[in-house]
C-alpha atoms as one frame of an Amber mdcrd trajectory, in Angstrom:
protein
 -12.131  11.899  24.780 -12.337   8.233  25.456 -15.755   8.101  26.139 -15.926
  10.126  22.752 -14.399   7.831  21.265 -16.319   4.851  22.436 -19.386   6.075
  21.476 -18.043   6.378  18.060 -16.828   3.149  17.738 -20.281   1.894  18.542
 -21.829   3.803  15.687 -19.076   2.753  13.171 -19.961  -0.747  13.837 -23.520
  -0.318  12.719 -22.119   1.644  10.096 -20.187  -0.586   8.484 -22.374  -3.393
   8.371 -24.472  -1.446   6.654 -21.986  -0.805   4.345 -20.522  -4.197   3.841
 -24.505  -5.117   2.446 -24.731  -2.248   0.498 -21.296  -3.429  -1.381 -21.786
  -5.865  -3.574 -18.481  -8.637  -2.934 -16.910 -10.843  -5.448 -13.858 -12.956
  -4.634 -13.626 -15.107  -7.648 -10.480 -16.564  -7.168  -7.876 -15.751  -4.701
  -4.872 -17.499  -6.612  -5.562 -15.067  -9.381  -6.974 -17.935 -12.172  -9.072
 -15.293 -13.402 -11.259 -15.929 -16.283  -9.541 -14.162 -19.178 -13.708 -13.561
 -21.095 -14.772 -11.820 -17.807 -14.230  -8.664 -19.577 -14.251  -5.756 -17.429
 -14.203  -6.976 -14.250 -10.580  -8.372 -14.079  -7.882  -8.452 -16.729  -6.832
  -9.818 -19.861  -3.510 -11.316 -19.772  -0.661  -9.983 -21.720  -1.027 -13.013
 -23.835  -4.871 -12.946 -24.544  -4.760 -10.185 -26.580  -3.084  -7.955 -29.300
  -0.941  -5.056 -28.129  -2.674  -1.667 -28.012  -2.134   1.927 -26.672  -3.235
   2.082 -22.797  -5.034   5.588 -22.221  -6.078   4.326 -18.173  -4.632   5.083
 -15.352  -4.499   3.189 -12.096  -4.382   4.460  -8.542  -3.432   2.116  -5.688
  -4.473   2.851  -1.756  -2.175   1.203   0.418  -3.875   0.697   3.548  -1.240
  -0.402   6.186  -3.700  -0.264   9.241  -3.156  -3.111  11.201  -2.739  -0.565
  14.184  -3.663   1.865  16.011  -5.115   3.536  13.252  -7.328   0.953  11.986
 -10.274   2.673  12.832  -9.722   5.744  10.758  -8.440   3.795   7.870 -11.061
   1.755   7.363 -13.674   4.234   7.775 -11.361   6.236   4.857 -11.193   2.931
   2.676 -15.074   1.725   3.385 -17.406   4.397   3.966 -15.859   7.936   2.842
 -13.785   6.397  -0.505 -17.200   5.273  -1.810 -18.925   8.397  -2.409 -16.488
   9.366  -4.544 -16.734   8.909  -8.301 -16.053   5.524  -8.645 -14.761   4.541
 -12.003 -16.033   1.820 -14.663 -15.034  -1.757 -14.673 -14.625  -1.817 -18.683
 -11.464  -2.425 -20.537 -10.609   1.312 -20.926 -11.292   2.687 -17.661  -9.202
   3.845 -14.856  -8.402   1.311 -12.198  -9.042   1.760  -8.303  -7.273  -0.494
  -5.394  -6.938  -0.726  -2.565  -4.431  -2.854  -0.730  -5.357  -3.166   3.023
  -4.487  -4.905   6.234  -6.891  -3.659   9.035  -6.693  -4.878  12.695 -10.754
  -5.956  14.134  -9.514  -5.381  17.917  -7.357  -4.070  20.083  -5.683  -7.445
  20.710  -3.930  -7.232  16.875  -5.490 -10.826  16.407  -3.511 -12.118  13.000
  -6.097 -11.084  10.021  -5.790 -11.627   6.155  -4.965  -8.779   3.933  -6.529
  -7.761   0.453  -6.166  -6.375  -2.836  -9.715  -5.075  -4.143 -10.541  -3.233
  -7.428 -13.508  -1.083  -6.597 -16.039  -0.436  -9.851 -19.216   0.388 -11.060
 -20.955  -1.833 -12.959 -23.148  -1.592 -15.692 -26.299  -0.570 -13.474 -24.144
   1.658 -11.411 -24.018  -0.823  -8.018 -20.462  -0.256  -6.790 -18.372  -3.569
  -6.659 -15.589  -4.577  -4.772 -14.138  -7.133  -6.789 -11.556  -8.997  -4.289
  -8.172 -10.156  -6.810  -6.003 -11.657  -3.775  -6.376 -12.917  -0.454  -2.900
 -12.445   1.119  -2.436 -15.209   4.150  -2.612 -13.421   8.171   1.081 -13.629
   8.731   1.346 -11.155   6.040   3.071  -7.839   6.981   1.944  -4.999   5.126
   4.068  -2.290   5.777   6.633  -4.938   4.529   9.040  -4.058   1.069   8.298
  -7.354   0.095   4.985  -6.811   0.440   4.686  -4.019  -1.189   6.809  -4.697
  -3.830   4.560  -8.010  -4.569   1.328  -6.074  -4.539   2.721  -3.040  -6.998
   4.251  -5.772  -9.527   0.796  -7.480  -9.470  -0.879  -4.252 -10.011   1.048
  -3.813 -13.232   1.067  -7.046 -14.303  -2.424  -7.201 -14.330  -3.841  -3.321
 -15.683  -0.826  -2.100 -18.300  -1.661   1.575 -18.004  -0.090   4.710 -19.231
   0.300   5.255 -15.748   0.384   4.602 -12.185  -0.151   5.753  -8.578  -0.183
   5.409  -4.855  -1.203   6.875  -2.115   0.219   5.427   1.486  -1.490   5.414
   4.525  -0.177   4.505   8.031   1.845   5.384  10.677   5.146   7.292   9.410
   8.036   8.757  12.032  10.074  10.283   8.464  13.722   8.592   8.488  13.837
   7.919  11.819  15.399   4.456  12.477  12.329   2.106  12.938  11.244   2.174
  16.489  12.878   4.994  17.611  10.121   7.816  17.825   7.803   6.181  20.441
  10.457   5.111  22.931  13.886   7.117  22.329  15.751   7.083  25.358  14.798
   3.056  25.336  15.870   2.684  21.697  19.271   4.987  22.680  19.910   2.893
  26.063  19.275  -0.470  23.693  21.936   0.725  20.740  24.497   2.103  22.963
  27.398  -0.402  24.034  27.957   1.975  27.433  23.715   1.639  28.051  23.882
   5.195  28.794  20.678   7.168  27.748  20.056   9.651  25.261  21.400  13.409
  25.743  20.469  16.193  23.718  23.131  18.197  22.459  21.696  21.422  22.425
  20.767  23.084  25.727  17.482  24.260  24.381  16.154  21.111  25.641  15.369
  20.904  29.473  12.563  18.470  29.470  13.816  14.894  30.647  13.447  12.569
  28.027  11.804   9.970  30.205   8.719  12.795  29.395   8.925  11.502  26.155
   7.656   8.025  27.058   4.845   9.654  29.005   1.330   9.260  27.858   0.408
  11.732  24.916  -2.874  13.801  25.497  -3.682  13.930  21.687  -1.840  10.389
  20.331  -5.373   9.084  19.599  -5.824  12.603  17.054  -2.948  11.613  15.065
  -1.333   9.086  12.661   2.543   8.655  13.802   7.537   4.328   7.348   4.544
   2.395   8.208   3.613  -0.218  11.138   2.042  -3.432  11.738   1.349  -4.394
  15.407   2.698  -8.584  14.698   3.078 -10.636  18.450   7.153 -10.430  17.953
   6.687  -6.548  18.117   5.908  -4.054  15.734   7.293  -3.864  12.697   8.386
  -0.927  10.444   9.918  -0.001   7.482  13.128   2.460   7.006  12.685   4.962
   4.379  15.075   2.533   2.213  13.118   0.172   2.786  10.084   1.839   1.594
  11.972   3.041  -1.562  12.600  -0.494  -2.376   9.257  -1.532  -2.476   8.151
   0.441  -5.178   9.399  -1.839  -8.535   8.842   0.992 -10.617   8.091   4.680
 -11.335   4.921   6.549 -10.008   2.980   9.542 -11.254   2.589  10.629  -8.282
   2.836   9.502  -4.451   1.274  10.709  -1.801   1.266  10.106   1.837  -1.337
  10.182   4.484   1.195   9.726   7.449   3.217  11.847  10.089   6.547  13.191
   9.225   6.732  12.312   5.802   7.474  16.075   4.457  11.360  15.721   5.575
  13.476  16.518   3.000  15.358  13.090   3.562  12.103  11.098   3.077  11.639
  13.283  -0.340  15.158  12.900  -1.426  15.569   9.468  -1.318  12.090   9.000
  -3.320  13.059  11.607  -5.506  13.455   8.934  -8.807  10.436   6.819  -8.051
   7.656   9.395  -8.404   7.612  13.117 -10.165   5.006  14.528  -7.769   4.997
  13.854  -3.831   2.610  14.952  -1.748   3.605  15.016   2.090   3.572  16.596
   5.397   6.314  18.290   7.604   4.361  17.578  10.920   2.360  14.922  12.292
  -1.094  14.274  10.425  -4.550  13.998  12.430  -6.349  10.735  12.392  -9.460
  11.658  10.143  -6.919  11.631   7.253  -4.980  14.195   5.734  -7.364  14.451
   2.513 -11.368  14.281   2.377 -11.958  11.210   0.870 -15.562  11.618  -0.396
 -13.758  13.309  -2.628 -10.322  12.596  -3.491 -11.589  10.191  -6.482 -12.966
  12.920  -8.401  -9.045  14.855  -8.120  -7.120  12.052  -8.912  -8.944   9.932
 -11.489 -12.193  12.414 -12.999 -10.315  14.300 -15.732  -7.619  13.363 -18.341
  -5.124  14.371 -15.704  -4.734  14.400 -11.938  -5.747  17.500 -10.319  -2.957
  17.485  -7.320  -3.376  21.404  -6.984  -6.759  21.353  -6.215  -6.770  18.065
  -4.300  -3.974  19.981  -2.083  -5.663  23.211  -1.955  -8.834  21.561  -0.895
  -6.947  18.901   1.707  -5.631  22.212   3.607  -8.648  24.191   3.282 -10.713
  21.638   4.884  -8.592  21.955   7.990  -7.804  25.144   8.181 -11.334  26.333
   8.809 -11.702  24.349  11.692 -11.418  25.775  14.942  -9.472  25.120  18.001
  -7.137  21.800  17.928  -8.194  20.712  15.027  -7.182  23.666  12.895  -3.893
  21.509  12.219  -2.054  20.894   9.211   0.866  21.027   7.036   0.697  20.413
   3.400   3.097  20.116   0.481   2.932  19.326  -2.983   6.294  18.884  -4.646
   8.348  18.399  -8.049  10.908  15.645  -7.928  12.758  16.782 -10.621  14.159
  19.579  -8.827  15.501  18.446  -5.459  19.402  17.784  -7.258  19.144  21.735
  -7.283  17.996  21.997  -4.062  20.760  19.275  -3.019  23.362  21.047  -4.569
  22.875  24.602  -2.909  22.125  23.204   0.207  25.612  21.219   0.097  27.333
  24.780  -0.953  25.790  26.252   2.101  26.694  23.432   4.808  30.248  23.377
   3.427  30.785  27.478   3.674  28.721  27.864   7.147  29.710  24.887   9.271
  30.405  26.621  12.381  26.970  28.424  11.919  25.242  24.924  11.760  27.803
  23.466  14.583  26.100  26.108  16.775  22.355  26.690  15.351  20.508  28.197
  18.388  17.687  24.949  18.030  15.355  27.032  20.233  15.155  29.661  17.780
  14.220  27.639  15.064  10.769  26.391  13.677  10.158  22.790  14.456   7.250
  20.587  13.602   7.437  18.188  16.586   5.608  18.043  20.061   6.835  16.318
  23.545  10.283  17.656  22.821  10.612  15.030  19.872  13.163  17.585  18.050
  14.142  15.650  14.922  12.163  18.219  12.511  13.255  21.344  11.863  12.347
  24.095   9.065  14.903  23.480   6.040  14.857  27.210   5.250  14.874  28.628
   8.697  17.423  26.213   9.734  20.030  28.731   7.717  18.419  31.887   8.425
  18.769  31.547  11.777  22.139  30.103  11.715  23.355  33.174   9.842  24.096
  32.837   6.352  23.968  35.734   4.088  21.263  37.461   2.753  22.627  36.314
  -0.954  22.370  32.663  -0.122  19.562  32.766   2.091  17.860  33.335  -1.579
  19.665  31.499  -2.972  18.179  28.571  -0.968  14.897  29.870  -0.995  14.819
  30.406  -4.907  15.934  26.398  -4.642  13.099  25.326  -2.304  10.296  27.563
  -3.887  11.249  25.626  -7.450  10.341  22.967  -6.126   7.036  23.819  -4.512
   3.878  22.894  -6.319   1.829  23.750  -3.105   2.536  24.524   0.428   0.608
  25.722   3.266   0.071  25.441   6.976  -1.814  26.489   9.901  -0.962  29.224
  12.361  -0.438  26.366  15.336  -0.203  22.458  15.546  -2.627  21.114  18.457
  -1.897  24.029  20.172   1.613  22.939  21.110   3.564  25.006  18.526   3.147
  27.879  16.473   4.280  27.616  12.738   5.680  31.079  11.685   7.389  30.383
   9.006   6.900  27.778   6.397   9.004  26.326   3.675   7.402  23.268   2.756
  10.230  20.720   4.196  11.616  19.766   7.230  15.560  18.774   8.052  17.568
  16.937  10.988  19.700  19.272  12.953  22.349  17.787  14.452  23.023  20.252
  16.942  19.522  18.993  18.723  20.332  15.230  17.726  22.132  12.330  19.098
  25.830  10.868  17.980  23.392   7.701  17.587  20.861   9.685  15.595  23.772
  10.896  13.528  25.021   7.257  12.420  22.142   6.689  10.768  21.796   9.857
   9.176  25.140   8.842   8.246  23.615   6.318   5.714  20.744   8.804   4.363
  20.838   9.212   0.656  20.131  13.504   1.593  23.108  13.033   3.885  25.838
  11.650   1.586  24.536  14.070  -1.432  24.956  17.523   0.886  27.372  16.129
   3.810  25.244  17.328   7.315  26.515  15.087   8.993  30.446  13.825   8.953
């Protein structure tokens, strides 16, 4: 795989200077003094002109790559985005960004990030019109960063409406750090500096196996991470919540983990659509990106179905490993229901969650990282009746726009049954684990954990 791999490096690097000549690059002016008659290219402030109905919409891709994943980011952002149907640079047409902090080498050597618009101009040459510079010491997968980028982003295209889709590394609410190393980040947070122990006795893999090197960590993309000389940094899901200054069409992810019901919870008032995944995401990218342009931003309204339908498709007729993939498309508006019965059903079975048999029960994790669990099959298998085993399903199905997976997940688990959304189980958690889940908007609305 490594010599794979190296070879393919090689022939990125000749592809993408070919690329970065075939792009034609403006930065005019990386303060943002933009010159309000350059019609079409940039913006017209608020001030410069008289108020009018906005019919565009603008999609953002926030690139936070300056990691391991740098590689497959940038070949998403710079040679696969561009065959896509790029939009006009005129007053009324949709807006594409794309926000991006990419690492050049392995040595995470500080870089400057950027916010492009990408356009066609009149002749039909794509452009990639650079509108800030941001300084190296910039952290991307920052709140204030992202914050700072998303207010810009409004301030400079009013729209009727706006979206992002989110790219990086993503361990769902985990507490930042805590996926890659766990018995290190237990051992660290524990005043007796004992390790980690699982509760369930499922679980008889030591966890020191869980620091061991992964076979297939270079096939897939682990809130976000930037590899800075202090460490790396990442953000909680809080965090990531309150970088996002105001409400989204849609969101979608292109990360691991992100399809846990407390990741869609807490981000259940800043976007009505979220698109996500219950399991870990290969590197190529959970969506083709030749053609995610003409889904998103081609018709008078976002075709999420079909850009779902044809993100799972794509991997489900591979063969072999990389026949991976969970995918959901989901309705914020509906997760207080789902809240509500799933609080009823923790508060009338708690024995039957006290003593879930975890082995029994679909996860979505590999090298006995068991902090993802089937929402649904969590109850079924802990007992409850029949009558609000529907019940729950009825709640989880409302809010399913699309859902799908693949019979196995790099060969390392089957995936039998499928509800869309994943959940912490305490019985296979930590009392560590458990005092942050403490804090998790999901938590205090249904009470999992006491």
């Amino acid at each position: 795989m490594r010599e794979t791999r190296f070879i393919y490096i090689i022939a990125r690097a000749v592809t993408i200077l070919a690329v970065s000549f075939a792009f034609t690059f403006c930065d005019k002016d990386p303060d943002l003094k933009i010159d309000p008659a350059d019609e079409g290219i940039n913006y017209t402030p608020h001030g410069g002109r008289e108020p009018m109905e906005e019919t565009r919409r603008v999609l953002l891709f926030y690139e936070c790559g300056f990691n391991s994943l740098n590689y497959d980011l940038s070949r998403n952002m710079e040679e696969e985005l561009p065959e896509g149907l790029i939009p006009g640079g005129g007053r009324h047409d949709n807006v594409l960004l794309v926000f991006s902090k990419f690492a050049i080498n392995a040595n995470y050597k500080d870089v400057p990030s950027y916010l492009r618009r990408l356009y066609k101009d009149s002749e039909g040459n794509i452009v990639s019109d650079t509108l800030k510079t941001y300084s190296a010491s910039t952290i991307a997968s920052s709140s204030a960063t992202m914050r700072e980028v998303l207010s810009l982003v409004k301030s400079m295209f009013p729209a009727k409406g706006y979206a992002l889709e989110y790219s990086s590394h993503g361990s769902g609410w985990l507490p930042p750090g805590y996926y890659n190393n766990p018995s290190s980040f237990e051992s660290s947070h524990r005043s007796d500096g004992r390790k980690m122990t699982n509760r369930s006795t499922a679980f008889e893999i030591p966890t020191d196996i869980m620091e061991r090197d992964d076979p297939y960590a270079g096939m897939v993309r682990s809130i976000g991470q930037d590899k800075m000389s202090s460490g790396d940094v990442e953000m909680t899901v809080s965090e990531f919540v309150d970088g996002i200054p105001f409400h989204l069409d849609f969101l979608l992810f292109d990360m691991c983990f992100s399809g846990g019901i407390e990741v869609a919870y807490a981000l259940k008032d800043k976007a009505d659509y979220l698109g996500i995944s219950t399991a870990e995401v290969l590197a190529a990218g959970m969506y083709d990106y030749t053609k995610i342009i003409d889904f998103l931003l081609k018709g008078p309204n976002p075709d999420l179905l079909g850009l779902y339908k044809d993100s799972f498709d794509r991997y489900d007729k591979q063969s072999g490993l990389y026949r991976s993939a969970t995918v959901t498309l989901l309705r914020t508006d509906r997760l207080d229901n789902l809240a509500a019965v799933c609080k009823d059903l923790i508060s009338a079975y708690p024995d039957n969650l006290a003593h879930a048999p975890a082995s029994q029960i679909q996860g979505y994790f590999r090298s006995n990282r068991h902090y993802f669990y089937d929402l649904e099959d969590i109850f079924a298998k802990s007992g409850v009746s029949e009558g609000d085993l529907a019940r729950l399903s009825d709640a989880i199905s409302d809010c399913m726009v699309y859902r799908a997976a693949t019979p196995s997940f790099l060969g390392s688990f089957d995936i039998k049954t499928f509800s869309g959304l994943s959940m912490y189980l305490p019985v296979a958690g930590t009392p560590l684990l458990d005092s942050y889940y403490k804090n998790e908007p999901w938590n205090k609305a249904v009470g999992l954990v006491k």
